[in-house]
TIRO-2110 file (N, C-alpha, C; in Angstrom, 1 decimal):
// TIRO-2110
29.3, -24.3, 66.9, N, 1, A
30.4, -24.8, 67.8, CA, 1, A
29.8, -24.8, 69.2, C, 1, A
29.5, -25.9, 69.9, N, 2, A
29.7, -26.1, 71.3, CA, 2, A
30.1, -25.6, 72.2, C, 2, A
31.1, -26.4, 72.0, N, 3, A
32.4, -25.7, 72.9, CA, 3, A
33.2, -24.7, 72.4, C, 3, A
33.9, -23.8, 73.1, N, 4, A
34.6, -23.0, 73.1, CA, 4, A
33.9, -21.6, 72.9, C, 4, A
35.3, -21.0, 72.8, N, 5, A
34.6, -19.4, 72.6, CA, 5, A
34.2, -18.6, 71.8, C, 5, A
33.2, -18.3, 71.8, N, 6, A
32.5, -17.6, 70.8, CA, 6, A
33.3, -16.5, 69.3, C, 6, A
34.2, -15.8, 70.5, N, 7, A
35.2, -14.4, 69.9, CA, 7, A
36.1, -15.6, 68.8, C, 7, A
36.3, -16.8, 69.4, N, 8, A
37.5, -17.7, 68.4, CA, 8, A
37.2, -18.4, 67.6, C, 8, A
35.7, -18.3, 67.1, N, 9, A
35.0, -19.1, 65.8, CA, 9, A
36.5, -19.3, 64.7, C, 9, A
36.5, -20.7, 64.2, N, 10, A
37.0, -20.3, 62.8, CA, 10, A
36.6, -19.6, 61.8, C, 10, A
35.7, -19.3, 61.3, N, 11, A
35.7, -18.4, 60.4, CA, 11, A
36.3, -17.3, 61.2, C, 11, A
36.0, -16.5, 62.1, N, 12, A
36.5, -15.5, 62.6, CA, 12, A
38.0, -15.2, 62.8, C, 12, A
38.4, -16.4, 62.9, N, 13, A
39.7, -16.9, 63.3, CA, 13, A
40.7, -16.6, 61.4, C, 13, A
39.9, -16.6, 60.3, N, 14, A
40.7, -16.3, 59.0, CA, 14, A
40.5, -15.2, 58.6, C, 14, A
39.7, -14.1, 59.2, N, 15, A
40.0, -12.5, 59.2, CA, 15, A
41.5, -12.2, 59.9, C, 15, A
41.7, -12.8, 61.3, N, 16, A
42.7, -12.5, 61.7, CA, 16, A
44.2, -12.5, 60.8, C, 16, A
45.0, -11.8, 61.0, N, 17, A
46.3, -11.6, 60.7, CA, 17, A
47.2, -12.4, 61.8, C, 17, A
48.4, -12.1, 61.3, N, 18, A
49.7, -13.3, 61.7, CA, 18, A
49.7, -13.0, 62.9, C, 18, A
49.7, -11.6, 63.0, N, 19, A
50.5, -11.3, 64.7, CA, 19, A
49.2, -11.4, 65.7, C, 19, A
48.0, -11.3, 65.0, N, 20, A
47.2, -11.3, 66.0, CA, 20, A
46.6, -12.5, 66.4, C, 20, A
47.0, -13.6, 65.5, N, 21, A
46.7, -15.2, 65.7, CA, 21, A
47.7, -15.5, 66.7, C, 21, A
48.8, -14.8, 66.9, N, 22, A
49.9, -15.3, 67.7, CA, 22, A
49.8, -14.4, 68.9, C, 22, A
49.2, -13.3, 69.1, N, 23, A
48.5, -12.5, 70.0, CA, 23, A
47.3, -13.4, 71.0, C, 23, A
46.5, -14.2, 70.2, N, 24, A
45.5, -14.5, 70.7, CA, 24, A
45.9, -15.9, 71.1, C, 24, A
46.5, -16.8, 70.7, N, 25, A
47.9, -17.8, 71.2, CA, 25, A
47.7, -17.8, 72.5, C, 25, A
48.7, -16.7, 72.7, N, 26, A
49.6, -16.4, 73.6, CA, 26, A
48.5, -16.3, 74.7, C, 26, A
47.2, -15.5, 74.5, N, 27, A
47.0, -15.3, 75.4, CA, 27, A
45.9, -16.6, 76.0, C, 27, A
45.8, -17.0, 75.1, N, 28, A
44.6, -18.5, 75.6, CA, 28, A
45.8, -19.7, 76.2, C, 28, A
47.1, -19.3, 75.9, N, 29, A
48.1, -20.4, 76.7, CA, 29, A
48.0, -19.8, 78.1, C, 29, A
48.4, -18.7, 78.3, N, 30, A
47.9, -18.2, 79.4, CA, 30, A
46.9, -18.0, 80.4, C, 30, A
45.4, -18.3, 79.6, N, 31, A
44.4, -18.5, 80.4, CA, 31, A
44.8, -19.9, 80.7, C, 31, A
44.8, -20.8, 80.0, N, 32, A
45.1, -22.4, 80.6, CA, 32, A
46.1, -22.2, 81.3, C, 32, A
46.8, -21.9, 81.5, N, 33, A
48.2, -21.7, 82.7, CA, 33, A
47.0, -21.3, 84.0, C, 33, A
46.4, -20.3, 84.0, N, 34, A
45.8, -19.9, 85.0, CA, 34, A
44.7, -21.1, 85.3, C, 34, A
43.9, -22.0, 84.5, N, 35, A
43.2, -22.5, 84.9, CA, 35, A
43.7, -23.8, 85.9, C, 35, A
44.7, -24.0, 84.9, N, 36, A
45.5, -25.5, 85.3, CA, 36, A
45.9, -24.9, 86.7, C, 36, A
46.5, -24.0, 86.8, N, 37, A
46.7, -23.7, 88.4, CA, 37, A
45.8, -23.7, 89.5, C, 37, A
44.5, -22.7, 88.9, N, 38, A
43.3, -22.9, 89.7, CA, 38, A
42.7, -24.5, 90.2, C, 38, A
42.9, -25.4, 89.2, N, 39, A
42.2, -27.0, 89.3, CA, 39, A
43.2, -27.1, 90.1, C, 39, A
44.7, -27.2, 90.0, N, 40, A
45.7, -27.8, 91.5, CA, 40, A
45.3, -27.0, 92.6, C, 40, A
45.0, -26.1, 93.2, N, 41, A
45.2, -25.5, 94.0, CA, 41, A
43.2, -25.9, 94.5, C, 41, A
42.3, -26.2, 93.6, N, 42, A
41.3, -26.7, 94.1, CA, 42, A
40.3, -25.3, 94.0, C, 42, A
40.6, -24.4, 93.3, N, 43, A
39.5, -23.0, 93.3, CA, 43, A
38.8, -23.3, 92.0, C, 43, A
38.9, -24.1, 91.0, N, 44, A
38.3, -23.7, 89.5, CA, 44, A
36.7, -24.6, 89.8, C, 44, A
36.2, -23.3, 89.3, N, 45, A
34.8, -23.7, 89.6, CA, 45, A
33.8, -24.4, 87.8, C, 45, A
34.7, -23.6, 87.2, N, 46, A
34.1, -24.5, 85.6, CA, 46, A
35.2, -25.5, 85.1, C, 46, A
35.2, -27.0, 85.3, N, 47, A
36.6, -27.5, 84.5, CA, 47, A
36.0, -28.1, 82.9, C, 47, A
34.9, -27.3, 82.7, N, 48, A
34.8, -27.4, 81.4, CA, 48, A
35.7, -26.5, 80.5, C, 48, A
35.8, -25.5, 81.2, N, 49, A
36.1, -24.3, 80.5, CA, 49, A
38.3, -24.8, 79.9, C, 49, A
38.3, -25.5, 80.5, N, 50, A
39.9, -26.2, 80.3, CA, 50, A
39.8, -26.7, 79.2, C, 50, A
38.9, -27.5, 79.2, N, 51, A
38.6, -27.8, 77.2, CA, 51, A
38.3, -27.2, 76.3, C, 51, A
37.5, -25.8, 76.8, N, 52, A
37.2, -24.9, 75.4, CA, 52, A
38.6, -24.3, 75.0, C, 52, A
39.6, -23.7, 76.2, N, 53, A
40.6, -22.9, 75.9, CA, 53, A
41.5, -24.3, 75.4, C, 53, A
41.4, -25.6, 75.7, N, 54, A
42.6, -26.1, 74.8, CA, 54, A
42.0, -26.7, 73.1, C, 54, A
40.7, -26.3, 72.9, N, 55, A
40.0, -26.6, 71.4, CA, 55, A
40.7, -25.3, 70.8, C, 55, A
40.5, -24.1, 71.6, N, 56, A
40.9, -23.3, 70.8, CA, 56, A
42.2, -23.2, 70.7, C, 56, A
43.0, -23.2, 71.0, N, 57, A
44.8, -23.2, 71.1, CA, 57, A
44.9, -24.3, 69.7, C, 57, A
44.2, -25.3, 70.0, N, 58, A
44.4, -26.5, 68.9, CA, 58, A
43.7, -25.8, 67.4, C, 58, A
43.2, -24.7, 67.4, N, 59, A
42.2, -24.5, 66.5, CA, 59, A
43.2, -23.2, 65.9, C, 59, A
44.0, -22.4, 67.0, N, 60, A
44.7, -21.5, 66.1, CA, 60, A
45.6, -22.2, 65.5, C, 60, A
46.6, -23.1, 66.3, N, 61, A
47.3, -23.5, 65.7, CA, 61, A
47.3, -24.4, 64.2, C, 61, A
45.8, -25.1, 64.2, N, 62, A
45.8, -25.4, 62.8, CA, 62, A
45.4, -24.1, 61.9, C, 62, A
45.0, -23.0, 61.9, N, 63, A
44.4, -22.1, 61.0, CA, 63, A
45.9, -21.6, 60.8, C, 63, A
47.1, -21.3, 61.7, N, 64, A
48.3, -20.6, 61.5, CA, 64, A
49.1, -22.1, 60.9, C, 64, A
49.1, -23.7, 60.9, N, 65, A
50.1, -24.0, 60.3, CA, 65, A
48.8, -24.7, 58.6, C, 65, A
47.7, -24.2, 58.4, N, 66, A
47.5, -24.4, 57.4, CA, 66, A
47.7, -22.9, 56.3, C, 66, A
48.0, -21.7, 56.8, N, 67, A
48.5, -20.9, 56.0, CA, 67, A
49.5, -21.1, 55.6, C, 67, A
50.8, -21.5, 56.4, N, 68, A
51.5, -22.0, 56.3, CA, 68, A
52.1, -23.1, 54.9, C, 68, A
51.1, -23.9, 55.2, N, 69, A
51.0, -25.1, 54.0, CA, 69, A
50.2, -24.4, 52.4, C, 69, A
49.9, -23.2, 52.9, N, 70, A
48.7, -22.7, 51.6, CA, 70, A
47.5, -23.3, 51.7, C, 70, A
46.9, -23.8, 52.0, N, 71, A
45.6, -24.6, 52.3, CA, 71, A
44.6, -23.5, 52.5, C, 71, A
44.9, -22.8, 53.6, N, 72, A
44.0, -21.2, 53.5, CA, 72, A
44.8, -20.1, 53.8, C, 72, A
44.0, -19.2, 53.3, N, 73, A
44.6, -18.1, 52.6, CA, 73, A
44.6, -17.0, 53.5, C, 73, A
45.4, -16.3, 53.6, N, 74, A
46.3, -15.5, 54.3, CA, 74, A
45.1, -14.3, 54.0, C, 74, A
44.6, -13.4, 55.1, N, 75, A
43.5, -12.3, 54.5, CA, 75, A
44.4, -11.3, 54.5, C, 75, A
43.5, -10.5, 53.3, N, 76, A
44.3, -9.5, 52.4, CA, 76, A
44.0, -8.0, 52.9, C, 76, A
45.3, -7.4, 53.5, N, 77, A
44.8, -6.4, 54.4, CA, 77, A
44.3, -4.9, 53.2, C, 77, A
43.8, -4.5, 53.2, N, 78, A
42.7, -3.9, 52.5, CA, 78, A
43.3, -2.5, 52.8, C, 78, A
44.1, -1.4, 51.7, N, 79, A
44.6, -0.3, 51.5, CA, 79, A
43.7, 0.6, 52.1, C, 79, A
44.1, 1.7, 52.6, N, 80, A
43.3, 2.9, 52.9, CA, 80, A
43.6, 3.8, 51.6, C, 80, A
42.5, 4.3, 50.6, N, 81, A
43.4, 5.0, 50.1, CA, 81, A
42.9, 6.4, 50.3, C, 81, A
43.6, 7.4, 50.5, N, 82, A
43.5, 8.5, 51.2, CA, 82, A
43.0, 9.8, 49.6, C, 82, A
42.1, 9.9, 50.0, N, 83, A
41.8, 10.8, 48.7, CA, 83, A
41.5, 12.3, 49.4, C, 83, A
42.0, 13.6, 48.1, N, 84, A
42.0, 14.5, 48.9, CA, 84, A
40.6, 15.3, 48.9, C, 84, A
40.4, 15.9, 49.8, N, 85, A
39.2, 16.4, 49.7, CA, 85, A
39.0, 17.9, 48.9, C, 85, A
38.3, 18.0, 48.4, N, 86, A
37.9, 19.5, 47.5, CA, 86, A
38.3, 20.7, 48.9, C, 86, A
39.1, 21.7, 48.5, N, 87, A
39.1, 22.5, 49.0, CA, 87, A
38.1, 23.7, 49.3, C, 87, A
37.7, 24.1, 50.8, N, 88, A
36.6, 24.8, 51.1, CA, 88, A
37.5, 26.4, 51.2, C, 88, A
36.4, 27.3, 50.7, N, 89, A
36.9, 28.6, 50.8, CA, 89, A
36.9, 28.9, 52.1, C, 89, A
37.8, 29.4, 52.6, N, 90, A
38.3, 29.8, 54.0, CA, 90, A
37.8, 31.3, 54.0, C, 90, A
37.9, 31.7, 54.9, N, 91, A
37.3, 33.3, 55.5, CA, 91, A
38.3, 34.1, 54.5, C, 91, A
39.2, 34.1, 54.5, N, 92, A
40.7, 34.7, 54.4, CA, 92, A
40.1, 34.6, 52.8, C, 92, A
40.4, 33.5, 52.0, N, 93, A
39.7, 33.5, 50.5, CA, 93, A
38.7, 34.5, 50.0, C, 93, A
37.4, 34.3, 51.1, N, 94, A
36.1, 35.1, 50.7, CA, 94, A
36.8, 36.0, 51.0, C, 94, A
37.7, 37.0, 51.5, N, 95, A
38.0, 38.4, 51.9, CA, 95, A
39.0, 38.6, 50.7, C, 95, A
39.5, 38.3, 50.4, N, 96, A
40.3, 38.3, 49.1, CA, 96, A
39.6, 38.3, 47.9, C, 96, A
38.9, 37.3, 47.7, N, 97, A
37.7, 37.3, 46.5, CA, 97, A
37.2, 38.7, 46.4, C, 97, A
36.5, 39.2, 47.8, N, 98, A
36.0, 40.0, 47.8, CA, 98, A
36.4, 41.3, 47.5, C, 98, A
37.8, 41.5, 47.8, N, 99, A
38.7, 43.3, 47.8, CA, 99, A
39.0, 42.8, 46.4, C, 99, A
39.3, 42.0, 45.6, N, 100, A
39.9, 41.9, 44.2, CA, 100, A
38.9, 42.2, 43.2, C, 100, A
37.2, 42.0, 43.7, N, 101, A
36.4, 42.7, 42.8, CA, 101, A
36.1, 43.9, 43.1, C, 101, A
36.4, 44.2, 44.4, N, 102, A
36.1, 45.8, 44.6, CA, 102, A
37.1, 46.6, 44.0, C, 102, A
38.2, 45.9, 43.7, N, 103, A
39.5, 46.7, 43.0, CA, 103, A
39.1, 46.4, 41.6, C, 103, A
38.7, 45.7, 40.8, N, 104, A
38.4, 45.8, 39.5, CA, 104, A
37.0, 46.8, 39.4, C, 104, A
35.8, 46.5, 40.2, N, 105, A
34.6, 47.8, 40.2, CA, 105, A
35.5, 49.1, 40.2, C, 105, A
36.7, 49.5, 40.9, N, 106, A
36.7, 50.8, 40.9, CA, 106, A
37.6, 51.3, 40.1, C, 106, A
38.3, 50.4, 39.9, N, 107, A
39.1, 50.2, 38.2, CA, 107, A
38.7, 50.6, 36.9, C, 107, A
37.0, 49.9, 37.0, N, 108, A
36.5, 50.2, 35.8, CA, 108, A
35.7, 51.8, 36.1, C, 108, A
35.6, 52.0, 37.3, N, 109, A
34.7, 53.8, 37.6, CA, 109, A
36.3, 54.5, 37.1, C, 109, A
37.1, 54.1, 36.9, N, 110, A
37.8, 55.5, 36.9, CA, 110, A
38.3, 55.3, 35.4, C, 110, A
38.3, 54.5, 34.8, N, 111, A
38.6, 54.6, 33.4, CA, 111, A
37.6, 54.9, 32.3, C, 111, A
END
């Protein structure tokens, strides 16, 4: 891709999720609000950069209304699944381990 921004590649753009396509929206409508301001007011020093942020605006909104249509596929948020870990002998264990066979050793001396 040419133009536009790098971070908004389509491919990169169908990892994203719903809220964050509409996160990233929002916020490239907003850079163009700032730019378009900058060009009237006569400070914008790249007016290229006006076309990359309206390719990409054009580019979420097709990747968000072809989910939509089913065309492409919605990514599949990937479970954590929490497994437990093997329990490590604590201090308190080894001391216990420990006085329970000194009570069986002197268990067996006296009988």
């Amino acid at each position: 891709m040419a133009i536009g921004t790098k971070e908004l590649a389509a491919g990169e753009l169908d990892t994203f999720e719903a809220e964050r396509l509409v996160a990233e929206l929002k916020k490239a409508k907003e850079e163009l609000f700032n730019l378009r301001f900058q060009s009237a007011t006569g400070q914008l020093e790249s007016h290229g950069r006006i076309r990359a942020v309206k390719r990409d605006i054009a580019r979420i909104y097709t990747i968000i209304r072809e989910r939509e249509l089913g065309i492409r596929a919605t990514p599949v948020v990937a479970e954590v699944v929490k497994t437990e870990k093997p329990k490590r002998a604590t201090a308190d264990a080894a001391v216990k381990a420990e006085t329970a066979g000194a009570d069986a050793a002197t268990k067996k001396k006296e009988a």
